[in-house]
N, C-alpha and C positions, 0 to 999 in steps of 0.2 A: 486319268480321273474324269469321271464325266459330269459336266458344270450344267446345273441345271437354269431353264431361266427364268426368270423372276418372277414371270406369272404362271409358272407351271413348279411351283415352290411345291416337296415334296408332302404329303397330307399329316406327316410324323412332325414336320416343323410346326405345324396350330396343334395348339393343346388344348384339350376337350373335349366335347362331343363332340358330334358327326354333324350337329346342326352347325357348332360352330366353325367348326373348319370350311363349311360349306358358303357359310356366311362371309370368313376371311377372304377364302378362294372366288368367292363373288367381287366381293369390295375391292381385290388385285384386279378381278378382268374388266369392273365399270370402267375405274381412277385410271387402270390405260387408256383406257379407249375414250372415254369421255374425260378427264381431268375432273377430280377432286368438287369444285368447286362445281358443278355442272349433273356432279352424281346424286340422286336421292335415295332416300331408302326403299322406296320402291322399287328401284331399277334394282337396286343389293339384292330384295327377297326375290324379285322374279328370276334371277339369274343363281338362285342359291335354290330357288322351289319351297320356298318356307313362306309361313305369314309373318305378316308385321308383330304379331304378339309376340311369335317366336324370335323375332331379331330384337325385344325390348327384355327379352327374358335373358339375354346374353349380353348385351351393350344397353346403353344409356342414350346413346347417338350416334349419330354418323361419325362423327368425330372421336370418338373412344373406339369402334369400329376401325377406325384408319388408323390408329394410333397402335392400336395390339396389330396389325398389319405390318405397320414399319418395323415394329420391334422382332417379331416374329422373322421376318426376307432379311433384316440388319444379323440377328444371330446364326442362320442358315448361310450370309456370305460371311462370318466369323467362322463358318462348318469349314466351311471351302478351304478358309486359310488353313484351317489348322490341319483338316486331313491332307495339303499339298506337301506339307514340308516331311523333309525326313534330317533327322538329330545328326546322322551321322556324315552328314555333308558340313561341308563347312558355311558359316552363318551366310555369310554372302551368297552365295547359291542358294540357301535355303528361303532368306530375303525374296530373289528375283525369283523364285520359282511360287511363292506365296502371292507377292505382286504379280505377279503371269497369270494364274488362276482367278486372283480377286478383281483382276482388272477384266479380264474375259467373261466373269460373272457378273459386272456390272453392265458389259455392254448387250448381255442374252436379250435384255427387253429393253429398248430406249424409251417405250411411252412410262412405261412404269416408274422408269430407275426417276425421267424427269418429274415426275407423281410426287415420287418420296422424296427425295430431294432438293425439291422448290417448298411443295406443300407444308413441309413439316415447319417451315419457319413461320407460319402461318397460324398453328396451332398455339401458340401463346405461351405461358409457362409450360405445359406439359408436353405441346412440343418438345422445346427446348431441351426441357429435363430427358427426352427419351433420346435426341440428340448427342447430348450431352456424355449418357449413358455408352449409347455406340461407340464414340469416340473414345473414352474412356476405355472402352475392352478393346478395342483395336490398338491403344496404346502401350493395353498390359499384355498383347498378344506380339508386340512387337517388341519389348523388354524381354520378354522371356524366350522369342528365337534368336537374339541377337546377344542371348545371355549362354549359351551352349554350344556345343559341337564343337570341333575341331580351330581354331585360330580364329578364339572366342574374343567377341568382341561387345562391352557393353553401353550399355543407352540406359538413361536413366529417364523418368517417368515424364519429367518434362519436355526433354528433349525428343521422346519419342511422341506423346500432344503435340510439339509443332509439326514434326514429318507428318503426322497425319493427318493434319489442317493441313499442310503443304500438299497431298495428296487431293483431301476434299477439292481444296482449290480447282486442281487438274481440272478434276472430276465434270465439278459444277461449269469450267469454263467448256468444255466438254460440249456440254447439256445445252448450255446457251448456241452455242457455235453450229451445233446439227450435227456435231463428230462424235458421238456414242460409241461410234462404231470403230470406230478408232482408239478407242482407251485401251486394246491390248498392246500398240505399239507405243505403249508412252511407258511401257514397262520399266525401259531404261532409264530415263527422266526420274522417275517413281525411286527408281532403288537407289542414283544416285543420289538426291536429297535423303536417303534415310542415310545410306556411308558418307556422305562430310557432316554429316550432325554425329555419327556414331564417334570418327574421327576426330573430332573436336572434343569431345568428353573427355 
């Protein structure tokens, strides 16, 4: 399977126009390259080729702007997971081979991944809530491979929220550390905290 990286997200994941996508695909290449906080919207429309009318005719702010951004790259690495697995392996394989890809596709762009992943606690309630969101489908994505195939093993909704804050964890310590690049060998780390939680159920 081939993992795309984060600032090169395919044009099918933004929904809408050509402007918008363009405007998305901008606001990923600043928030790398310049961090969030440092990006204006000028920088967004010169690197999208649009005017400023055109970037108020679609967002409200920079901030709503980065926000369909995260949500947009967060569903596209929920793509990843779920075209990696295959039903007919047994769950645990199907596990490590989902965390292999997801962790591979975080580490494609390290400016970005730290972008969305510092920034978004910064966005206040609607951060949070799109946060929140992610989390949430990665939980229901991981109940339902570890609900199937072969020497079937289940995770209930709770249990699979903490594995995945257990993972964030990784992730973020990661981010802070300069090892991005490193998050496909914590593969193993990764899938053993989701089997002693699955274990424990």
């Amino acid at each position: 399977m081939s993992v795309m990286a984060l600032n090169q997200t395919a044009p099918e994941t933004f929904n809408g126009s050509e402007h918008r996508r363009r405007l998305l695909q901008a606001m990923a290449s600043m928030a790398a390259t310049k961090g969030l906080a440092a990006v204006t919207i000028a920088d967004v429309v010169g690197e999208a080729g649009v005017s400023k009318r055109t970037f108020y005719e679609h967002f409200e702010s920079k901030d709503a702007c980065f926000l369909e951004l995260y949500q947009a790259v967060s569903m596209n690495a929920l793509k990843t997971l779920r075209d990696s697995v295959s039903a007919e392996r047994p769950w645990q394989q199907q596990l490590e081979q989902a965390l292999q890809a997801y962790l591979t596709h975080m580490a494609a762009s390290p400016e970005l991944l730290r972008t969305l992943f510092i920034e978004i606690h910064h966005l206040g309630v609607a951060g949070e809530r799109a946060r929140r969101d992610v989390m949430d489908a990665l939980a229901s994505f991981m109940v339902e491979t570890l609900g199937r195939g072969p020497g079937e093993s289940a995770i209930d909704e709770g249990l699979a929220l903490a594995a995945v804050g257990g993972i964030n964890e990784l992730i973020l310590q990661a981010i802070e550390q300069g090892r991005v690049a490193e998050l496909p060998a914590m593969t193993p780390v990764a899938s053993e905290v989701v089997r002693r939680l699955a274990r424990s159920h």
